[in-house]
One Martini backbone bead per residue (centre of mass of N, CA, C, O) as a GRO file, in nm:
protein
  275
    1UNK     BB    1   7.358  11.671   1.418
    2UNK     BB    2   7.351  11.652   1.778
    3UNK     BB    3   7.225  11.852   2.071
    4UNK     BB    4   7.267  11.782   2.435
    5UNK     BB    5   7.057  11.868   2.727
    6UNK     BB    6   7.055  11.786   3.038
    7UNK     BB    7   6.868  11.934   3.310
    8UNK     BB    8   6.826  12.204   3.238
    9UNK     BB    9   6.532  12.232   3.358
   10UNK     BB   10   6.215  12.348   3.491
   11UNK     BB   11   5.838  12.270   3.516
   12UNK     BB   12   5.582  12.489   3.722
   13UNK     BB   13   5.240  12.357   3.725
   14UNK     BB   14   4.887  12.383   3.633
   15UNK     BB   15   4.627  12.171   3.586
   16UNK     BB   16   4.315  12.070   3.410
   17UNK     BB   17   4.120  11.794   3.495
   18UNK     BB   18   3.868  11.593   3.398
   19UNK     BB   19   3.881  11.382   3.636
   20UNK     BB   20   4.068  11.582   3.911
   21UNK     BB   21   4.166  11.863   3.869
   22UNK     BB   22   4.370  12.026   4.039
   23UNK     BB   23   4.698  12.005   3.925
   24UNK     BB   24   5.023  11.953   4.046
   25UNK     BB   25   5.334  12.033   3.843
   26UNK     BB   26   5.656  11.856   3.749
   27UNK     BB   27   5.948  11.909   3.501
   28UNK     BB   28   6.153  11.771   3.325
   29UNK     BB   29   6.429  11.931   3.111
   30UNK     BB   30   6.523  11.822   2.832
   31UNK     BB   31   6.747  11.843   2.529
   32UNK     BB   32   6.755  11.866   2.144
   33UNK     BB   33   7.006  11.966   1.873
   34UNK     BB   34   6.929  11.982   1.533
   35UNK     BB   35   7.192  12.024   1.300
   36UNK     BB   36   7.463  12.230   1.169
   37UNK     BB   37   7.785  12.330   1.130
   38UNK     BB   38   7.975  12.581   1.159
   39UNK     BB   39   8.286  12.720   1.113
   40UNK     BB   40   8.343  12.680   1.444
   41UNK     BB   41   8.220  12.376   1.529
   42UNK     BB   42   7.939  12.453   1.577
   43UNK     BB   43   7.602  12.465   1.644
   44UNK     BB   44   7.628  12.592   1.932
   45UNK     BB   45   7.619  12.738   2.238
   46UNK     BB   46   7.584  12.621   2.527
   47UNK     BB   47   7.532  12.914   2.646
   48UNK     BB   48   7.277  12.920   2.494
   49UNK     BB   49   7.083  12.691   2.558
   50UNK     BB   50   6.972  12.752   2.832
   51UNK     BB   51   6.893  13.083   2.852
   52UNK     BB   52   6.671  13.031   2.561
   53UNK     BB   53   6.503  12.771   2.696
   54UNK     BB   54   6.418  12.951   2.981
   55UNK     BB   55   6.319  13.198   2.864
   56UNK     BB   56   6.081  13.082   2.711
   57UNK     BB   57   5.939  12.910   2.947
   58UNK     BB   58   5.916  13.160   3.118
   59UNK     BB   59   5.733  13.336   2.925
   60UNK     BB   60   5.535  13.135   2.956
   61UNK     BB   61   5.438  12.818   3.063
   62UNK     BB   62   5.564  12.886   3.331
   63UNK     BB   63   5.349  12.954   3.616
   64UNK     BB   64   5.082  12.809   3.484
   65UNK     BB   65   4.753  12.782   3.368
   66UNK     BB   66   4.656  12.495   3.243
   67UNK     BB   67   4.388  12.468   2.938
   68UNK     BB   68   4.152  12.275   2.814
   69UNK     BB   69   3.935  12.441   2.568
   70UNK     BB   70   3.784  12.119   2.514
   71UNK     BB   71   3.674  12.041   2.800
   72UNK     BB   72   3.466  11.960   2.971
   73UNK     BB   73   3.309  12.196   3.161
   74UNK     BB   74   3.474  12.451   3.000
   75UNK     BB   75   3.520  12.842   3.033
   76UNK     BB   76   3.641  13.091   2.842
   77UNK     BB   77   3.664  13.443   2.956
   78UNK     BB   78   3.646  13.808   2.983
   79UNK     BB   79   3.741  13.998   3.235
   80UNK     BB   80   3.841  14.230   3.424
   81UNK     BB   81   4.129  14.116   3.491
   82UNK     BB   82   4.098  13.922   3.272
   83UNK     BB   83   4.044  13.645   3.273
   84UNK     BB   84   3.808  13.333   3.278
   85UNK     BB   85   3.788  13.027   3.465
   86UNK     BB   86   3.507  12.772   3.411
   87UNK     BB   87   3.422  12.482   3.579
   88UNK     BB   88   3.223  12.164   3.652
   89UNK     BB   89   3.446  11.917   3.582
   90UNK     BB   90   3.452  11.735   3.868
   91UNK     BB   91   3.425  12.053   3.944
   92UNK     BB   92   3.378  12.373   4.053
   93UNK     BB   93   3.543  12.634   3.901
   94UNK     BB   94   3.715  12.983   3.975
   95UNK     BB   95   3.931  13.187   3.762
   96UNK     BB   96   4.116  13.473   3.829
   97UNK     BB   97   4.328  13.667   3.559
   98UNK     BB   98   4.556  13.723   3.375
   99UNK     BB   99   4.675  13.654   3.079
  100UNK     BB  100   4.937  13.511   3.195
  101UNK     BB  101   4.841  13.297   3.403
  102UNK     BB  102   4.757  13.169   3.138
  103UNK     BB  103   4.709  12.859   2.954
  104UNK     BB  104   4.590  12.776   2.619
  105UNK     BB  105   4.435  12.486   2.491
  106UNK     BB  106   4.311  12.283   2.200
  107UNK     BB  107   4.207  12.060   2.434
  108UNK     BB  108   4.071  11.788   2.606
  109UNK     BB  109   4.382  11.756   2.737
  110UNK     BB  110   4.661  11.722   2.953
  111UNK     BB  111   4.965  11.572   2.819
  112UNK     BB  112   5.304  11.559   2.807
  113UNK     BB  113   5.301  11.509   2.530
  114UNK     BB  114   5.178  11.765   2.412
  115UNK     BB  115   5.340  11.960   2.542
  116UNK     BB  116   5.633  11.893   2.416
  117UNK     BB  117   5.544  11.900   2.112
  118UNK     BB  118   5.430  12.211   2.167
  119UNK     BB  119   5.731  12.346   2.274
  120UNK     BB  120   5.916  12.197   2.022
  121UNK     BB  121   5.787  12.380   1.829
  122UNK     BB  122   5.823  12.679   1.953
  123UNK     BB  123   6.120  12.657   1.884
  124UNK     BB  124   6.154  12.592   1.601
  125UNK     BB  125   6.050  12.846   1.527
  126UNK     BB  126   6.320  13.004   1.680
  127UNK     BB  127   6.584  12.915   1.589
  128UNK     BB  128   6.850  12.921   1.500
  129UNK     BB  129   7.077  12.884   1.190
  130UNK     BB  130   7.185  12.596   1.305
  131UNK     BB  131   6.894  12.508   1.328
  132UNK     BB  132   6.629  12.238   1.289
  133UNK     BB  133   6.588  12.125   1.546
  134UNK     BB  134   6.377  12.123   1.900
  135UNK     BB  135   6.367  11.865   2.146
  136UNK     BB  136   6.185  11.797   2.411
  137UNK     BB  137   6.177  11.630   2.775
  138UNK     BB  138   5.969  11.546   2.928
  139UNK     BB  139   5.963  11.449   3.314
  140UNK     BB  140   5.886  11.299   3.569
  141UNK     BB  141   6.010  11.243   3.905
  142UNK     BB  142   6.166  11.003   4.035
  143UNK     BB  143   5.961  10.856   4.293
  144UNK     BB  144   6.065  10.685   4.609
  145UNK     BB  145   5.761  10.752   4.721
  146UNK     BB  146   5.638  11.020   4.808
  147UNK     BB  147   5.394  11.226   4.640
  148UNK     BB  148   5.261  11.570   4.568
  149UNK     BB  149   5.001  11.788   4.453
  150UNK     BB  150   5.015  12.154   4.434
  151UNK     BB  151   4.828  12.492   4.484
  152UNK     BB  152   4.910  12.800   4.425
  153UNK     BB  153   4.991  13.142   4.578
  154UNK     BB  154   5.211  13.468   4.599
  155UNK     BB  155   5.136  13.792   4.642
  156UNK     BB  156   5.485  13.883   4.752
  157UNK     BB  157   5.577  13.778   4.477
  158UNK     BB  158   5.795  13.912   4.221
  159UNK     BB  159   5.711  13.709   4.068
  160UNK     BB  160   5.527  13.436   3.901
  161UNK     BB  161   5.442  13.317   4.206
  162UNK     BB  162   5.160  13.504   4.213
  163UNK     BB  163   4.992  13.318   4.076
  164UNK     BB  164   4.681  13.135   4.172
  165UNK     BB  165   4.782  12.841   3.988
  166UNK     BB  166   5.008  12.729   4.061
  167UNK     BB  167   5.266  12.423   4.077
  168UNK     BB  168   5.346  12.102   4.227
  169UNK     BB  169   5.584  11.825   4.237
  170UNK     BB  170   5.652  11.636   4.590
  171UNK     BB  171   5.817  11.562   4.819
  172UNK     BB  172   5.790  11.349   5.150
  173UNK     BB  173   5.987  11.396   5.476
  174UNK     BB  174   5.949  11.194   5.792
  175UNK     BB  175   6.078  11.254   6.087
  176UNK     BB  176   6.170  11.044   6.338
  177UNK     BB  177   6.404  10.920   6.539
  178UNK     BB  178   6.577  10.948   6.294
  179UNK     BB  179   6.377  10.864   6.138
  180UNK     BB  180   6.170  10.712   5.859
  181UNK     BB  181   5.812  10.760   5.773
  182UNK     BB  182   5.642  10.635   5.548
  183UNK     BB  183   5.330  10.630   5.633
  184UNK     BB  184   5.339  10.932   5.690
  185UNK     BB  185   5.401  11.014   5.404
  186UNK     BB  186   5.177  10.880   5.274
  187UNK     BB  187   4.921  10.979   5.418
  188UNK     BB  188   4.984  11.303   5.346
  189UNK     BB  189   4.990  11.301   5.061
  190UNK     BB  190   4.715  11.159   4.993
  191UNK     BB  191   4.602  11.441   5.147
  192UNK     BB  192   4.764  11.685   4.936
  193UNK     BB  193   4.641  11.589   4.689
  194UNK     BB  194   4.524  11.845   4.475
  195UNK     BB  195   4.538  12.085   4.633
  196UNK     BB  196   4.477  12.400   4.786
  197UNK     BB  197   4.699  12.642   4.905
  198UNK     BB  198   4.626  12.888   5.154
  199UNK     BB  199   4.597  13.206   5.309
  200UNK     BB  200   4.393  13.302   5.566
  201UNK     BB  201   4.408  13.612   5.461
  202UNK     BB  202   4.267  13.527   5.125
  203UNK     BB  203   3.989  13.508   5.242
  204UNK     BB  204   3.682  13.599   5.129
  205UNK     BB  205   3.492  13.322   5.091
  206UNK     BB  206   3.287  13.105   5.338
  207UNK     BB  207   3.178  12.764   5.315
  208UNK     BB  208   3.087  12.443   5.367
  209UNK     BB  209   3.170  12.412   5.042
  210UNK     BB  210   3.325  12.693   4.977
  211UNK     BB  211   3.597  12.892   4.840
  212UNK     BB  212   3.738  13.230   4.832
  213UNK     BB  213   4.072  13.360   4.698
  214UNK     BB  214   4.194  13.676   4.743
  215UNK     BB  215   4.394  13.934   4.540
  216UNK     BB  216   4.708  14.135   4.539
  217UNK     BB  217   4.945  14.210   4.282
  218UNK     BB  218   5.178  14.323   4.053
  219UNK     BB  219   5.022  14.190   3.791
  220UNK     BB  220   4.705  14.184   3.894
  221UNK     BB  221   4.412  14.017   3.982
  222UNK     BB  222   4.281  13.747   4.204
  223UNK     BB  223   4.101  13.422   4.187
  224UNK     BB  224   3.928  13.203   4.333
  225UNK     BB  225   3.681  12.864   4.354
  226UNK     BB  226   3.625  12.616   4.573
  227UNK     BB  227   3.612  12.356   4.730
  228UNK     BB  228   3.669  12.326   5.064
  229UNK     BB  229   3.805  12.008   5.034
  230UNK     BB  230   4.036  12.127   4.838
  231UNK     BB  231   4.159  12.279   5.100
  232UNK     BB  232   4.446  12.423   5.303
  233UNK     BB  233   4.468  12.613   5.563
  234UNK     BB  234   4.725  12.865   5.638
  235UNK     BB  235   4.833  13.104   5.845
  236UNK     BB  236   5.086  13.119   5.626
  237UNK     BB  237   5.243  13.164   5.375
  238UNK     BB  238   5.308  12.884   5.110
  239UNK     BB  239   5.561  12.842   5.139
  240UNK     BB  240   5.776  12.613   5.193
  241UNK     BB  241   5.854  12.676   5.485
  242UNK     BB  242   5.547  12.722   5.539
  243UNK     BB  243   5.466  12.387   5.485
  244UNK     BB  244   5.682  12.244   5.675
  245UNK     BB  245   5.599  12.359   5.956
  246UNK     BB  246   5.298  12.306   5.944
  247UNK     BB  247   5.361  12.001   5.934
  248UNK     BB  248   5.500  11.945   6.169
  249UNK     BB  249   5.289  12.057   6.391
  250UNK     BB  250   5.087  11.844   6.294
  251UNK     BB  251   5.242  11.579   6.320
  252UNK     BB  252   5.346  11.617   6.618
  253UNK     BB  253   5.047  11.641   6.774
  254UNK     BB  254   4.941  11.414   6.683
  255UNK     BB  255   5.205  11.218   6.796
  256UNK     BB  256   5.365  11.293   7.038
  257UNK     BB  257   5.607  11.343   6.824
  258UNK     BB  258   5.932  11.441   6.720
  259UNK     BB  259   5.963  11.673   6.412
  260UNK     BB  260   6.057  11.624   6.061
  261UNK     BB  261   6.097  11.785   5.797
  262UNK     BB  262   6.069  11.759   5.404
  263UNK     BB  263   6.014  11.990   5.187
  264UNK     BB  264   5.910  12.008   4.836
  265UNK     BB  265   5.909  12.252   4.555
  266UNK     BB  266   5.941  12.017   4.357
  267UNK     BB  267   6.251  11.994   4.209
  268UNK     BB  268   6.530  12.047   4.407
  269UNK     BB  269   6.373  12.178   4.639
  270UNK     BB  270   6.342  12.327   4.970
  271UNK     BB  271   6.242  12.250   5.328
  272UNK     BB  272   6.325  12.257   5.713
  273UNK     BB  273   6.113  12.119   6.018
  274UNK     BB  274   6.059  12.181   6.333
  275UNK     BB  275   5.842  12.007   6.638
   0.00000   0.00000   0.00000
């Protein structure tokens, strides 16, 4: 017997790529529940399968960056913040912060299948009673049209997303004359691709090659450091409206016409912005 639930949640990480690096990802996570039915006629109860899958996923994995701390030019050690990660290829970067802002896999890279079966494992170990095994299904959100992955962090996010490295893969709409301009979304989306975007205010050190972002938040003190070409300095925190309103900005000023963003952040939420 088994019970499925599909479009359970999401999951927004960031990972580190050996071959791209910090790469912002969004996941659509399915579930099925096999086991045995219990006295009442259920295996599960519907009305828990949903909150004991998210609440364990919330306090885990999403909202994290994810390392696999056996691929080539990683290095985590501890350091005052709580961990340090140090990597050199395809380009050098520094991240400092807490150690629940990082997920450690002993992997040579991250991949969805992966990440899957080490979930669909972690949930199965803590099953309920008439739960024989759990398995998740993630899966990248089928987007017919431009999409981007970005990293950032909010410093005055209550919740995790004050993390200084997780990330979303996200749609991009940009209308203009009430029309939808495709070309204009391919152009942007392929210049946000695997982008670091942050806040003008939390600019610690920045050279010709270099910037690296710090803050303090509830959570506790955060750093990165990449290539200066690898980052987007935005005026204001890098919520998704103000996301939506910069390129609105950006995009109406370049083209000298009237223009409407849909920024989304993850899958099935964002903000719209004009200028």
């Amino acid at each position: 017997m088994a019970l499925f639930v599909n479009h359970l949640t999401h999951i927004d990480v960031s990972l580190w790529c050996p071959t791209k690096g910090l790469v912002g990802c969004s996941w659509q996570v399915d579930a099925q529940l096999d086991g045995e039915l219990g006295e009442d006629g259920m295996l599960f109860d519907f009305g828990e399968v949903k909150p004991w899958i998210k609440r364990t996923l919330d306090s885990g994995l999403d909202h994290t960056l994810l390392v696999p701390t056996q691929a080539p030019g990683v290095e985590v050690s501890e350091c005052e913040e709580g961990l340090c990660l140090r990597t050199t290829t395809p380009y050098a970067m520094e991240v400092r912060g807490p150690k629940e802002a990082f997920t450690l896999l002993p992997w040579e890279s991250i991949t969805l299948q992966r990440v899957t079966r080490h979930l669909s494992d972690q949930l199965t170990e803590q099953r309920p009673v008439n739960v024989e095994r759990v398995t998740l299904l993630l899966s990248d959100e089928h987007i017919d049209g431009a999409a981007y992955g970005y990293s950032h962090g909010l410093k005055r996010h209550a919740g995790n997303c004050q993390r200084i490295a997780h990330g979303h893969r996200s749609r991009l709409h940009i209308f203009q004359e009430q029309q939808r301009q495709p070309q204009l979304e391919q152009t942007w989306s392929a210049w946000l691709d695997n982008r670091y975007l942050l806040e003008e205010a939390d600019i610690a050190e920045l050279s010709d090659t270099r910037l690296t972002c710090r803050y303090e938040a509830a959570q506790g003190r955060f750093s990165i450091t990449l290539p200066a070409e690898r980052c987007s300095v935005l005026p204001k925190p890098t919520t998704v409206e103000n996301i939506a309103q910069w390129l609105a900005d950006q995009i109406a000023q370049q083209t000298a016409t009237a223009t409407t963003v849909h920024a989304f952040e993850g899958i099935d939420k964002g903000a719209t912005a004009h200028a």
